[in-house]
C-alpha positions in Angstrom: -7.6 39.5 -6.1 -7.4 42.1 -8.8 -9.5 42.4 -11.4 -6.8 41.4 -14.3 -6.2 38.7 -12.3 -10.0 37.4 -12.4 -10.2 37.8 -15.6 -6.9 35.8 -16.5 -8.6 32.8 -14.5 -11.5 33.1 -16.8 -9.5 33.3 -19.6 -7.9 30.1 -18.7 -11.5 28.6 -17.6 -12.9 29.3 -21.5 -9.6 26.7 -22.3 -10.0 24.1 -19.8 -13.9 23.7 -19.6 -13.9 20.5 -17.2 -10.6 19.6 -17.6 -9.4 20.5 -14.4 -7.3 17.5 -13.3 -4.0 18.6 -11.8 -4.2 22.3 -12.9 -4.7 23.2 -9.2 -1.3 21.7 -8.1 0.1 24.2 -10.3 -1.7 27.7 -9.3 -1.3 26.7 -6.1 2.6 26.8 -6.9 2.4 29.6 -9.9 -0.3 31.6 -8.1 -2.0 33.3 -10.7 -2.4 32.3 -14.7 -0.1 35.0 -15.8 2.9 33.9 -13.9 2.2 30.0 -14.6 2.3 31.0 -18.1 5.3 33.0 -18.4 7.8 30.4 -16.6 10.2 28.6 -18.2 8.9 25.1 -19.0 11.8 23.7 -19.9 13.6 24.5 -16.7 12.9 22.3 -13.2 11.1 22.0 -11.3 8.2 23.3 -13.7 8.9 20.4 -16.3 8.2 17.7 -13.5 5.3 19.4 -12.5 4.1 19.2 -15.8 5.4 15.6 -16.8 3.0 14.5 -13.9 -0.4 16.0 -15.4 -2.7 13.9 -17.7 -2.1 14.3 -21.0 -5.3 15.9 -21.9 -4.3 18.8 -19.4 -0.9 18.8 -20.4 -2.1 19.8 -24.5 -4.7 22.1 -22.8 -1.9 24.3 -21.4 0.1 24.2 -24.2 -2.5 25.5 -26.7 -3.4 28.4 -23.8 0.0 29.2 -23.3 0.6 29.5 -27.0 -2.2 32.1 -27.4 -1.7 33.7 -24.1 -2.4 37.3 -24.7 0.0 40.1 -24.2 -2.9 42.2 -23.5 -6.6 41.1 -23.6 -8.0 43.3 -26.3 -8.3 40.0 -28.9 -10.0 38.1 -25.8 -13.8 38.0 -25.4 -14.9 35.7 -22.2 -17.3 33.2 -22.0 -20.6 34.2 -20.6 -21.3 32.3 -17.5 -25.6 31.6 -17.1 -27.0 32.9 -14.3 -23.6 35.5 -14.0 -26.0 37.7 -11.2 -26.3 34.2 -9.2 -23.4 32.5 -9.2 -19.9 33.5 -7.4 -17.2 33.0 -9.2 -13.8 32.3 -6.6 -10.9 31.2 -8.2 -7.9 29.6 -6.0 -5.9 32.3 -4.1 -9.4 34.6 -3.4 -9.6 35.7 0.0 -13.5 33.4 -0.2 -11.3 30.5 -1.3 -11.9 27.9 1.5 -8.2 27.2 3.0 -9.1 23.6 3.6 -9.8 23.2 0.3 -6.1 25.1 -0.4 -4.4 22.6 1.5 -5.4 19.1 -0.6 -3.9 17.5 -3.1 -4.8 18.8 -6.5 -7.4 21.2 -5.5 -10.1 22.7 -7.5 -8.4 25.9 -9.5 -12.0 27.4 -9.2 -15.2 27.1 -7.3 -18.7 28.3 -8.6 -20.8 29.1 -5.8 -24.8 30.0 -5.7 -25.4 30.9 -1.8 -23.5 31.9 0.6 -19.7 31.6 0.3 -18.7 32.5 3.6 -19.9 29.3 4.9 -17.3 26.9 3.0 -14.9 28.8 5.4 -16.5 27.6 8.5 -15.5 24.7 10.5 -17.4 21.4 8.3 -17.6 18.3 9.0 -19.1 16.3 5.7 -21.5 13.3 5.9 -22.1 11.1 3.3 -23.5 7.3 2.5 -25.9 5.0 0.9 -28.5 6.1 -1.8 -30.8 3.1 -0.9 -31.1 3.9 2.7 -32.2 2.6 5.6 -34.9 3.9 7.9 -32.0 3.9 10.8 -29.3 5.3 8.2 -31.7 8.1 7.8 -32.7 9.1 11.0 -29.1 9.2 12.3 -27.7 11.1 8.8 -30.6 13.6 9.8 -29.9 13.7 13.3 -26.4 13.9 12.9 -26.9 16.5 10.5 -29.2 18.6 12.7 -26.8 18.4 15.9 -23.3 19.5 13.9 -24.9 22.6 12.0 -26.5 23.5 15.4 -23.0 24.0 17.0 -22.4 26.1 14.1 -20.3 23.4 11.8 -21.7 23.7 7.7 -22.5 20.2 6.8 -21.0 19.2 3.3 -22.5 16.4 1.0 -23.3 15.8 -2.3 -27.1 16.1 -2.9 -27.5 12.7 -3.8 -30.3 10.4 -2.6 -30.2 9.0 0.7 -28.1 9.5 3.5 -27.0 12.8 1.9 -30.3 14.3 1.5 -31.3 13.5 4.9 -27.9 15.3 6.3 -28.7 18.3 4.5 -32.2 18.5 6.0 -31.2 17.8 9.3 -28.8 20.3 8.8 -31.6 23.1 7.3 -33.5 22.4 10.4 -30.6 24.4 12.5 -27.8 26.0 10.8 -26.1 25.9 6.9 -25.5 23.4 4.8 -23.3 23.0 1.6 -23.9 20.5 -1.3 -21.0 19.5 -4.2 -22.3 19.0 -7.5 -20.5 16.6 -10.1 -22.4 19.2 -12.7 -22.7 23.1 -13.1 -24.7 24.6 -10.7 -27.6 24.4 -13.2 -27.5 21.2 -13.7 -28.0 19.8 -10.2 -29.0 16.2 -10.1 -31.0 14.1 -9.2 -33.8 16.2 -10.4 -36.1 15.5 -7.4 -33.7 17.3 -5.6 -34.0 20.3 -7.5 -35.7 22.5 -4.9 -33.7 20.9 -2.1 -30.9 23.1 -4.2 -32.8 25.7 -3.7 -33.4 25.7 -0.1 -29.9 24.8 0.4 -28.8 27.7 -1.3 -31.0 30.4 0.5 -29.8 28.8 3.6 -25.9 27.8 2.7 -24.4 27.4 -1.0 -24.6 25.1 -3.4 -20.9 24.9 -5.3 -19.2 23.2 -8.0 -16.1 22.9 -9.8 -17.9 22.6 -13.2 -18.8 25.2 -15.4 -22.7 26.4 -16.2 -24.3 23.6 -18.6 -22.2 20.6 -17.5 -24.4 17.4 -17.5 -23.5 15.2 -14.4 -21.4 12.1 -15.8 -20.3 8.6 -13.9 -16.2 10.0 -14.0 -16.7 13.5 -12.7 -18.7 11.9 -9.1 -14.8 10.5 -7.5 -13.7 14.3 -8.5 -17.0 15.7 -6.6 -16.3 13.5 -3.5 -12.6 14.5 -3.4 -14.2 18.7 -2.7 -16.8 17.0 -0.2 -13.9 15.8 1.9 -11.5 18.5 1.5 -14.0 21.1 3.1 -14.3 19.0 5.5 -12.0 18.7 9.2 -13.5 15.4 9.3 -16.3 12.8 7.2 -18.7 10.7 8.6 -19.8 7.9 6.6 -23.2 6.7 7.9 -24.2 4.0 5.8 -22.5 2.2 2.9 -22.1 -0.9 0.7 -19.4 -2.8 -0.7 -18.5 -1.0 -3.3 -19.7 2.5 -3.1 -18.9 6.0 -3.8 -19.0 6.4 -0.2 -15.7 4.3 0.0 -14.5 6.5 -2.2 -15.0 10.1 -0.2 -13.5 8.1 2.6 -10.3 7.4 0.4 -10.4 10.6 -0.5 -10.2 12.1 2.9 -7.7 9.8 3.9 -5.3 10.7 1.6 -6.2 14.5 2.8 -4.9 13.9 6.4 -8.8 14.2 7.6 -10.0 11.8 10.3 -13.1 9.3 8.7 -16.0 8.3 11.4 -18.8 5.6 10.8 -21.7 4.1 12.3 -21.3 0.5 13.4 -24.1 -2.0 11.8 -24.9 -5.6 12.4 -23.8 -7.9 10.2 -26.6 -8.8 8.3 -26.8 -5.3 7.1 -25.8 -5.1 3.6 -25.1 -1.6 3.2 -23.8 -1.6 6.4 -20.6 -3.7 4.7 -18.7 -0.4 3.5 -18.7 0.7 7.2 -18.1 -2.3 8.8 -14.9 -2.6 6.5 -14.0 1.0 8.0 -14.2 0.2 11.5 -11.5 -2.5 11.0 -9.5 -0.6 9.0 -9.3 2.1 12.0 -12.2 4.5 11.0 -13.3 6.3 14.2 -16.6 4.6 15.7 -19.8 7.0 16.3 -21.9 4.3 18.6 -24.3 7.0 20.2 -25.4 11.0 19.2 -23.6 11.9 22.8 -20.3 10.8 21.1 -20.6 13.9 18.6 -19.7 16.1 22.2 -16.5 14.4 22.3 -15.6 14.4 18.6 -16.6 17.6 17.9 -15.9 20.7 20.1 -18.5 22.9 20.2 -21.6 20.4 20.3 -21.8 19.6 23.9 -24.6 21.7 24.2 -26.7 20.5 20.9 -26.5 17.1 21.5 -29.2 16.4 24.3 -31.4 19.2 22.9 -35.4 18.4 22.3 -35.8 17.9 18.6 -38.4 20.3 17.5 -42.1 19.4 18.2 -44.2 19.1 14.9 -46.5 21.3 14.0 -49.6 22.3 11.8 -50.4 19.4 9.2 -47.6 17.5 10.6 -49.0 17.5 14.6 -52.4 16.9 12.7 -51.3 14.2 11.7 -49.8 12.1 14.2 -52.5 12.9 16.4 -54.0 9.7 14.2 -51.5 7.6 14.9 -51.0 4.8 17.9 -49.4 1.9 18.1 -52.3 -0.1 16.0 -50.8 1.9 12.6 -52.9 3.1 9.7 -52.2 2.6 6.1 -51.5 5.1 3.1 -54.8 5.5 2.0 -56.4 5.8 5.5 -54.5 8.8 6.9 -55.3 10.0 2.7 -58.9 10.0 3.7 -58.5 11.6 7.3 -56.6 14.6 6.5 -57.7 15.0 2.8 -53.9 15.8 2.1 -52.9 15.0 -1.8 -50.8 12.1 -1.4 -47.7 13.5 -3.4 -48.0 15.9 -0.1 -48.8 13.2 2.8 -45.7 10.8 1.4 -43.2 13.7 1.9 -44.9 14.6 5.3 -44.9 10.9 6.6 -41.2 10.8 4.9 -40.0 14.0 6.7 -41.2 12.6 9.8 -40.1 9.0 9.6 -36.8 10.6 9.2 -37.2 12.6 12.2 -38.0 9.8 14.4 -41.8 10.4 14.9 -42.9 7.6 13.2 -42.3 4.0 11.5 -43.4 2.3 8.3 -44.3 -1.3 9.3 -45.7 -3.5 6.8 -47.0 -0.9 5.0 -48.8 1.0 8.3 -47.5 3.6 9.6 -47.2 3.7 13.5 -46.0 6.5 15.9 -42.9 5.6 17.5 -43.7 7.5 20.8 -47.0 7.1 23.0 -49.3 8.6 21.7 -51.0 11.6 23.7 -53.5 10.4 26.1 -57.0 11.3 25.6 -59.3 12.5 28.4 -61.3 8.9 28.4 -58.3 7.1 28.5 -54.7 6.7 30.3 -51.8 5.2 29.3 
């Protein structure tokens, strides 16, 4: 993409801000600002192309294409915070991810802080519940792990939850992508802050959204519809009835991508959203070996060894048996600030090491046998 032509794309950024809805469908069609504003309007099929937009979009592009410049000398461009960071790639770039080309109404622009390259790899996204289970975690983690071993990037949103635990897993062996519903500077929840960070040193972090866009309710269902459409396929690991899970799975749907889940008991609440999947023909994932057959490529991740634990981390389970020991115990016997121990016993709960019951936490495997004693 020529330089005029980037520039004509944030020309027509500074108009739309996040008003975005539909204007993809149309530079996908027009290819470039310039030539979507120099067509004739009046004539088909560019007037049902426009009858269909919202009608905030619609007034948007009628006040750009007004003012369009015949040159750009009367034109002075937004500044964009943190320009040495973020990548700007507007639709038709050579970085633009061709999945993402192909959906319905796709983004006309992506900001990107990482590494863009890996939106054009094979994905596979994984999203679910915020309130998480113990099990929803381990298997978004795991999950996670396995798929960007083989080399897929593992798209989600950032949110709590299952889709913090995929982008660990994730971390742990290959890249990772997370979609904001806010500007890159902006990323939410705020916890999650340096988990941005990491995921951009070791993937990308991208939006839709312009620099200084607050996250708001409306702009998540636009958010989930990029998750999906990066995506060959989306597993939904966990999920209530309703959820914004549902709602990536809609949106992958009407995408043409396949939609797996996890099967859960009935008595699982935010199970529901899943369970509702399976009967309406979502693709069942009932064991990690099934990931060989879904996915090419991961037949040799799947039985893998998941990395041993080390430093405070193998300290610390040497502690633990089957009897358990609470919070304020293993506080004492590794003299670990507890902000510290919570997200150590949380990282390895997640990883399968070890389990919270009644408020004790337990190892999950035996625990290594001591010279005075055998198992």
């Amino acid at each position: 993409m020529d330089d005029k032509t980037r520039e004509h794309f944030q020309i027509l950024l500074s108009w739309s801000g996040t008003q975005t809805q539909g204007l993809g469908n149309l530079l996908r069609e027009y290819q470039t600002p310039a030539a979507l504003f120099a067509a004739d309007w009046l004539a088909e099929p560019a007037k049902q192309q426009l009858a269909t937009l919202p009608t905030a979009t619609q007034r948007m592009l009628a006040r750009a294409r007004k003012h369009w410049p015949r040159t750009n000398n009367h034109w002075t461009l937004r500044d964009t915070d943190d320009a040495d960071i973020d990548e700007f790639i507007p639709l038709g770039d050579r970085r633009y991810p061709n999945a993402l080309r192909e959906i319905p109404d796709p983004p006309p622009w992506l900001f990107c802080r990482g590494d863009p390259s890996c939106l054009t790899k094979p994905a596979v996204a994984i999203v679910g519940s915020r309130k998480a289970s113990h099990g929803g975690l381990r298997a978004a983690h795991e999950i996670g792990q396995i798929l960007a071993a083989a080399g897929y990037t593992v798209c989600s949103g950032l949110a709590l939850g299952i889709d913090a635990a995929a982008h660990r897993g994730a971390l742990q062996s290959g890249q990772t992508a997370a979609v904001l519903a806010s500007g890159l500077d902006r990323a939410s929840p705020l916890r999650h802050r340096k988990l941005a960070a990491d995921i951009s040193r070791r993937g990308c972090v991208v939006s839709e959204l312009p620099a200084g866009t607050p996250p708001a309710k409306h702009q998540f269902p636009r958010r989930n519809r990029i998750i999906s459409g990066l995506a060959r396929a989306t597993v939904i690991v966990e999920a209530a009835l309703p959820s914004g899970s549902l709602h990536t799975a809609s949106a992958a749907l009407e995408q043409g991508r396949e939609v797996l889940t996890l099967p859960w008991s009935i008595f699982h609440e935010q199970g529901a959203g899943c369970r509702r999947l399976l009967r309406d023909g979502a693709t069942p994932i009932t064991a990690m070996e099934d990931l060989s057959s879904l996915f090419p490529g991961v037949a040799n991740h799947a039985d893998q060894p998941r990395p041993t634990p080390t430093g405070d981390a193998a300290k610390l389970l040497l502690h633990l048996g089957d009897e358990g020991l609470a919070l304020n115990t293993l506080q004492q016997i590794t003299g670990l600030p507890v902000s510290d121990l919570l997200a150590l016993l949380s990282d390895l709960e997640i990883e399968g090491w070890l389990s919270n019951i009644d408020g004790r936490y337990c190892r999950n495997d035996c625990k290594p046998c001591q010279r005075q004693s055998s198992c």
